[in-house]
C-alpha positions in Angstrom: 126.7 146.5 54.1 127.3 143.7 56.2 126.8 146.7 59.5 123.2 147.2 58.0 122.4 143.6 57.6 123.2 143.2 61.4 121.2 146.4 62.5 118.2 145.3 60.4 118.2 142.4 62.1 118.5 143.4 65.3 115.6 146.3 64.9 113.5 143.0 63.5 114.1 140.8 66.8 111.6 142.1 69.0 108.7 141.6 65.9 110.0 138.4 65.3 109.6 137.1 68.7 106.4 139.0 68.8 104.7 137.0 65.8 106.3 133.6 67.4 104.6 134.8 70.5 101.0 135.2 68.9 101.8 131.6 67.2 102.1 129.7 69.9 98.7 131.3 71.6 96.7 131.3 68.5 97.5 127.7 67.1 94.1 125.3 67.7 96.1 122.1 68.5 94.2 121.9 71.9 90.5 121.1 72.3 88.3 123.1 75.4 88.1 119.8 76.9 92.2 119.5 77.0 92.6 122.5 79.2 91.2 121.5 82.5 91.3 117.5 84.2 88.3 116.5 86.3 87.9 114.1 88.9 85.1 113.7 90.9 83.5 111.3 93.7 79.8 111.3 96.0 80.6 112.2 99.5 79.4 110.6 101.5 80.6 107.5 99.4 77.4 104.9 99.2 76.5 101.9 97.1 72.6 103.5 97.3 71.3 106.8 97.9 67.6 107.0 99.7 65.0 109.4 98.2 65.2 112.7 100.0 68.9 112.1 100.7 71.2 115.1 100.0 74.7 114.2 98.8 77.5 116.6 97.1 79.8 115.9 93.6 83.4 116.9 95.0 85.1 117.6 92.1 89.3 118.0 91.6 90.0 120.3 88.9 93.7 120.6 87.8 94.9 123.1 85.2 96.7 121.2 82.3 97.9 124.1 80.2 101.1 124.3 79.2 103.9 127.0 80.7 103.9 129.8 77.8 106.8 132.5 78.4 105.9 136.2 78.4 101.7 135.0 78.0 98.9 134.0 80.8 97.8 130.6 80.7 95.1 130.4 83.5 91.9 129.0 84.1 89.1 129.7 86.7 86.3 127.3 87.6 83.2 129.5 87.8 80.0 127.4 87.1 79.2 122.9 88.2 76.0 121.2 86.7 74.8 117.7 86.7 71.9 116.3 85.0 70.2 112.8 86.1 67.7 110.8 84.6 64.7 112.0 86.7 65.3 115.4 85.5 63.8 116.7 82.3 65.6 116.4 79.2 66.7 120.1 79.4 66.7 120.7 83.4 70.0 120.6 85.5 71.3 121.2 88.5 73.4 124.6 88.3 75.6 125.6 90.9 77.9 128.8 90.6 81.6 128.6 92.6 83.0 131.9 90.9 83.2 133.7 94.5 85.5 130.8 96.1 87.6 130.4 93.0 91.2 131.4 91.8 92.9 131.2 89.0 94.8 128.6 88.6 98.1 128.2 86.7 99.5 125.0 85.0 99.2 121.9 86.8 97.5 123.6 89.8 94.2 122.2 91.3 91.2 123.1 92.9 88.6 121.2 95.1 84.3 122.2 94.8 81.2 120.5 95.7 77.9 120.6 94.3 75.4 119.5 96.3 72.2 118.2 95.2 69.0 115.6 97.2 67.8 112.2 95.6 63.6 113.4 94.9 61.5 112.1 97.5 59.6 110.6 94.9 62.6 109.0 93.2 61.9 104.7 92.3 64.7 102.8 93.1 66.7 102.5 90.2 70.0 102.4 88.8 70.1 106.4 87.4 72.8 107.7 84.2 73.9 111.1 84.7 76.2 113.6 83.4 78.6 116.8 84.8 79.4 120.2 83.3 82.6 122.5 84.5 82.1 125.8 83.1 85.4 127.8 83.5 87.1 130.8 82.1 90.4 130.8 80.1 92.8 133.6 80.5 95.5 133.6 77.4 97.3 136.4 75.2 94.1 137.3 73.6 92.1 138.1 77.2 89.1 135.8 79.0 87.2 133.5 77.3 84.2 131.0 78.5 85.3 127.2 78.0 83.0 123.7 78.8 84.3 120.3 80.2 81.0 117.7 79.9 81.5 114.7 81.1 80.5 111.2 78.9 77.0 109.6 80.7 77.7 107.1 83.7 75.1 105.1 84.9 76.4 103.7 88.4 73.7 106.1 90.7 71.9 103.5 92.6 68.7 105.0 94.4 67.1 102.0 96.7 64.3 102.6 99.6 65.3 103.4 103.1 65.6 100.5 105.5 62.5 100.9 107.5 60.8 100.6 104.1 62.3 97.4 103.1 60.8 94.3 103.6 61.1 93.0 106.9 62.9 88.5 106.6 63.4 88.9 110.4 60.2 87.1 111.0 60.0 84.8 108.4 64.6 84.0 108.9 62.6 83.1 112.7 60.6 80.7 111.5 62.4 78.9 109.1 65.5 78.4 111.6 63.0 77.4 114.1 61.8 74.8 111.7 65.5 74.0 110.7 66.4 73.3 114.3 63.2 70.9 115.3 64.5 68.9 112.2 67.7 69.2 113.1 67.3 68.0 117.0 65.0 64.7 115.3 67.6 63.9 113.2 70.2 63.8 116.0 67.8 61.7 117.8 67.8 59.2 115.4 71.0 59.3 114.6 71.9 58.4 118.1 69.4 55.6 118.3 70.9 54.0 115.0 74.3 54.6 116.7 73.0 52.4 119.7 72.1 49.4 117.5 74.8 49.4 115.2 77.7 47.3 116.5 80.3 49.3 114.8 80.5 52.6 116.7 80.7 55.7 114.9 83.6 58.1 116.1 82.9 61.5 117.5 84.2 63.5 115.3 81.0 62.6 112.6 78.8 64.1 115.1 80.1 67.2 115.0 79.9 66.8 111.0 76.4 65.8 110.9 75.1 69.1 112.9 76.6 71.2 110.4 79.4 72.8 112.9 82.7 72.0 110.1 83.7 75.1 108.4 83.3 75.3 105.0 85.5 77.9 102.8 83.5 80.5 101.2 83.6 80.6 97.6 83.3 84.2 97.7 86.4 85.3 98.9 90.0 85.0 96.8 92.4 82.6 98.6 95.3 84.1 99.9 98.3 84.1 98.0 101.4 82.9 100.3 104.6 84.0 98.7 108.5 83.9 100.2 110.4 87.1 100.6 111.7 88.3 96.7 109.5 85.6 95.0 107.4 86.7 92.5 104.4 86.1 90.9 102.3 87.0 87.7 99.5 89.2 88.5 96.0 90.0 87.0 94.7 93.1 85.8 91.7 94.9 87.4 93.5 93.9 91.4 94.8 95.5 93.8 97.1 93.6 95.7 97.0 94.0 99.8 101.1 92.9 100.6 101.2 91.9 104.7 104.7 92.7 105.1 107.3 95.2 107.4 109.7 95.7 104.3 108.7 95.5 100.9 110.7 92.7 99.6 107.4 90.7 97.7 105.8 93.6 96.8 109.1 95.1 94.6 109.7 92.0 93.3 106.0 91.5 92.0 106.1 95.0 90.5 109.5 94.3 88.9 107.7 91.1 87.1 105.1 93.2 85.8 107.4 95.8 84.9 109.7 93.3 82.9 106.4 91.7 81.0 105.4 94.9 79.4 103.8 97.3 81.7 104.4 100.9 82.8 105.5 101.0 86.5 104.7 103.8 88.6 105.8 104.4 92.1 104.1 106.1 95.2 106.7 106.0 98.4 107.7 106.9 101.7 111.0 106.3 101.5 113.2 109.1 99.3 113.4 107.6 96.2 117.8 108.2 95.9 117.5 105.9 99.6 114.9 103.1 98.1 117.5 102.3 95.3 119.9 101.2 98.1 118.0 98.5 99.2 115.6 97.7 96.3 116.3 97.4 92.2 113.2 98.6 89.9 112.7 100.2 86.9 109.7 103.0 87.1 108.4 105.3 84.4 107.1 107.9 87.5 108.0 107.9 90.9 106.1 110.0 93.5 107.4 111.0 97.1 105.4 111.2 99.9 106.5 114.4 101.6 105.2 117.6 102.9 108.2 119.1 101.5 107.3 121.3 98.3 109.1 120.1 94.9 108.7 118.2 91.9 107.3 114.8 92.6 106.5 115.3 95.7 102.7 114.4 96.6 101.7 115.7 100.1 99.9 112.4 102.3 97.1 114.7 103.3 96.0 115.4 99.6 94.3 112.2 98.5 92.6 114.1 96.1 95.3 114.6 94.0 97.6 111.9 94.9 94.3 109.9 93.2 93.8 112.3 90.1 97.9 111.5 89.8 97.2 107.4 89.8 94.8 107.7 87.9 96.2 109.5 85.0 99.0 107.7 84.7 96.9 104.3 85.1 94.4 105.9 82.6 97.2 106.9 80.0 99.5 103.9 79.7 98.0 101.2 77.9 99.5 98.7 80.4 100.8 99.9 84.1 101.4 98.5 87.3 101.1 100.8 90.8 103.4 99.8 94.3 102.1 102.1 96.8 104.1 102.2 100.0 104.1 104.0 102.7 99.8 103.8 103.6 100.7 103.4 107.2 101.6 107.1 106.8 98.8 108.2 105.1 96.3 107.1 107.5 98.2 108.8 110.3 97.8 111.6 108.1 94.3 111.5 107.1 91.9 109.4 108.7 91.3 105.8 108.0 87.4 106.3 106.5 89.4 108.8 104.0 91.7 106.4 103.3 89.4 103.6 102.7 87.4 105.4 100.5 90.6 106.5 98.4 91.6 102.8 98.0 88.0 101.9 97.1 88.1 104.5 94.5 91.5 102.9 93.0 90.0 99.6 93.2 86.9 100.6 91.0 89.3 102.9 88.9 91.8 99.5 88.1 88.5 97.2 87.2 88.4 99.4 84.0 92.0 99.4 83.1 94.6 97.5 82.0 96.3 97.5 85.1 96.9 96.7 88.8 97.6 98.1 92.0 99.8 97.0 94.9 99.8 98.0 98.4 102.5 97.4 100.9 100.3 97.3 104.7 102.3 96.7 107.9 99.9 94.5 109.6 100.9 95.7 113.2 100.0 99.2 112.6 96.0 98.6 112.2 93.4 96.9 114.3 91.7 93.6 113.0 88.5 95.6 111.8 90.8 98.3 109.5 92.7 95.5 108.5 89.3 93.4 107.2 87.8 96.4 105.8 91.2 97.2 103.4 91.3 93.1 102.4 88.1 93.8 101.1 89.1 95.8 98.5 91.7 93.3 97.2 93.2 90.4 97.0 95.5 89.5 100.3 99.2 88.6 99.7 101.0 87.0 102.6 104.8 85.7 103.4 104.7 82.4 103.2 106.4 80.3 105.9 109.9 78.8 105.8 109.9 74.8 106.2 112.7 74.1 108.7 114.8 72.2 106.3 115.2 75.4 104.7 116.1 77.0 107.3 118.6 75.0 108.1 120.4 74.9 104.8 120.5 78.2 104.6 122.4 78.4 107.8 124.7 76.1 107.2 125.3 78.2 103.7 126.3 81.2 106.2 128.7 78.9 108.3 130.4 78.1 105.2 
């Protein structure tokens, strides 16, 4: 009995794992939209687009089906569309990719462009648009057509073209003209008051009353001067620009974050099993900058997907923190425009989020315009500097 138990059995495998098999295809527990993760940015990158100007959606498409043993799991981009506002209700731009697509398995990606023009007879206006992915879905059962739309944005900004703008040169002309005649009589009389008054003004007012002082702008962040391993609470919706050769105020800001609450990611140069040597932190992802294919590793040239990586795990956790290090290499690997853009995509991506993003930048390695572009974007952390009394202690703590 117990010998035809076992056979019976044994005969049954192969239809038991069978019917698991068409279980695990057929259950609905993912939705179309599930299948397939879209990023997308303009290129070229602008605040305002000019009517007549043509401009293409580069989108990154990564496969996010799972790994199924013994089935396909695959999914090919065939079709892009976009709809703006100064299209008709029913009218969009269609674009078909099928020829310079593959399929693409689990966690793969794929970069396409649509490319559309701003009408000629387009108002300047902010426009709300939306984007379609049509793709194809290869699984146990064969192809089928899927659909990613996008929610509406409304961020395209249309304005006229310079030479259509009003022209302030003239009128900037005569106003400073006017500014300096008052200016110069002022002086004048200043100078003739100083001649009768017996109590002589000093120099230094002079160059105060012609307007020459500096005077801080109140649209820039101050920069935040911190000592090597001191750390400081930081705001959501920043990325923080650390000046420093090793990362010592950048780790020990993330580690604050980190120990308040928030989900720490890490994007390095350094080989993560080295970094622990010389730093202590506790991240939920750590990504290695290498060329070198394997898991975690992010290639520098790839800033598309190094950015659809940050952004999912900044999108995901409901509080994170990001230490990038190791942009010096980047830029040698891309070029610095790219680069820029990439960290002026973060910076717009983090305004949304609970979160924040630091950057480690060896100050040496980039001229003073790079360097001013990339402050920009951020707020500007620098060491601060070690009164000498300090200095001396700490020596004489060393003799000791």
């Amino acid at each position: 009995m117990m010998r035809l138990l076992r056979g019976l059995a044994t005969a049954c495998l192969p239809v038991m794992m069978l019917i698991a098999s068409f279980a695990i295809c057929a259950a609905p527990a993912r939705s179309a939209d599930d299948f397939i993760q879209v990023l997308f940015d303009f290129n070229p990158s602008k605040a305002t687009y000019a009517p007549n100007e043509s401009y293409d959606i580069v989108f990154t498409i990564r496969s996010s089906l799972l790994n199924v043993t013994g089935s396909p799991n695959q999914v090919k981009v065939t079709n892009l569309s976009a709809q703006f506002t100064w299209m008709g209700p029913d009218e969009w731009t269609k674009e078909s990719v099928s020829d310079e697509s593959s399929w693409l398995y689990p966690n793969e990606f794929g970069i396409y462009r649509l490319n559309l023009t701003v009408p000629a007879d387009a108002p300047a206006q902010t426009y709300s648009y939306v984007l379609k992915v049509e793709y194809q879905w290869l699984s146990y059962y064969g192809v089928s057509d899927r659909e990613w739309t996008s929610p509406t944005f409304h961020d395209f900004a249309v304005a006229p073209p310079d030479h259509e703008k009003f022209d302030y040169v003239p009128y900037i002309g005569v106003m400073a003209l006017v500014l300096a005649i008052g200016s110069i009589g002022a002086l004048m009389y200043h100078r003739r008051s100083e001649r009768d008054s017996k109590d002589q003004t000093p120099v230094a007012n002079d160059v105060g009353a012609m307007g020459v002082a500096e005077v801080p702008s109140a649209a820039t962040y101050p920069v935040i001067h911190a000592a090597a391993g001191e750390h400081f609470p930081i705001e959501r919706g920043f990325i923080y620009l650390v000046k420093e050769k090793r990362p010592n105020i950048a780790f020990a800001v993330f580690n604050e974050a980190v120990s308040h609450g928030a989900n720490g990611m890490l994007v390095v140069r350094e080989h993560p099993n080295r970094l622990r040597q010389t730093h202590s932190f506790d991240a939920t992802k750590i990504l290695w900058l290498t060329r070198r294919v394997g898991v975690d590793h992010i290639d520098p040239t790839e800033l598309s997907l190094l950015s659809l990586e940050i952004t999912k795990f900044v999108g995901t956790a409901q509080k994170s923190v990001v230490l990038l290090e190791g942009i010096e290499y980047i830029i040698t690997q891309n070029d610095f425009e790219s680069v820029l853009r990439f960290v002026n995509h973060l910076h717009d991506f983090v305004l949304a989020h609970d979160s924040a993003v630091i950057i480690v930048i060896d100050p040496r390695v980039l001229s003073t315009r790079e360097l001013a572009l990339l402050e920009r974007s951020g707020r500007v952390v620098e060491p601060a500097e070690v009164p000498n009394d300090k200095i001396d202690k700490l020596a004489d703590e060393l003799e000791a």
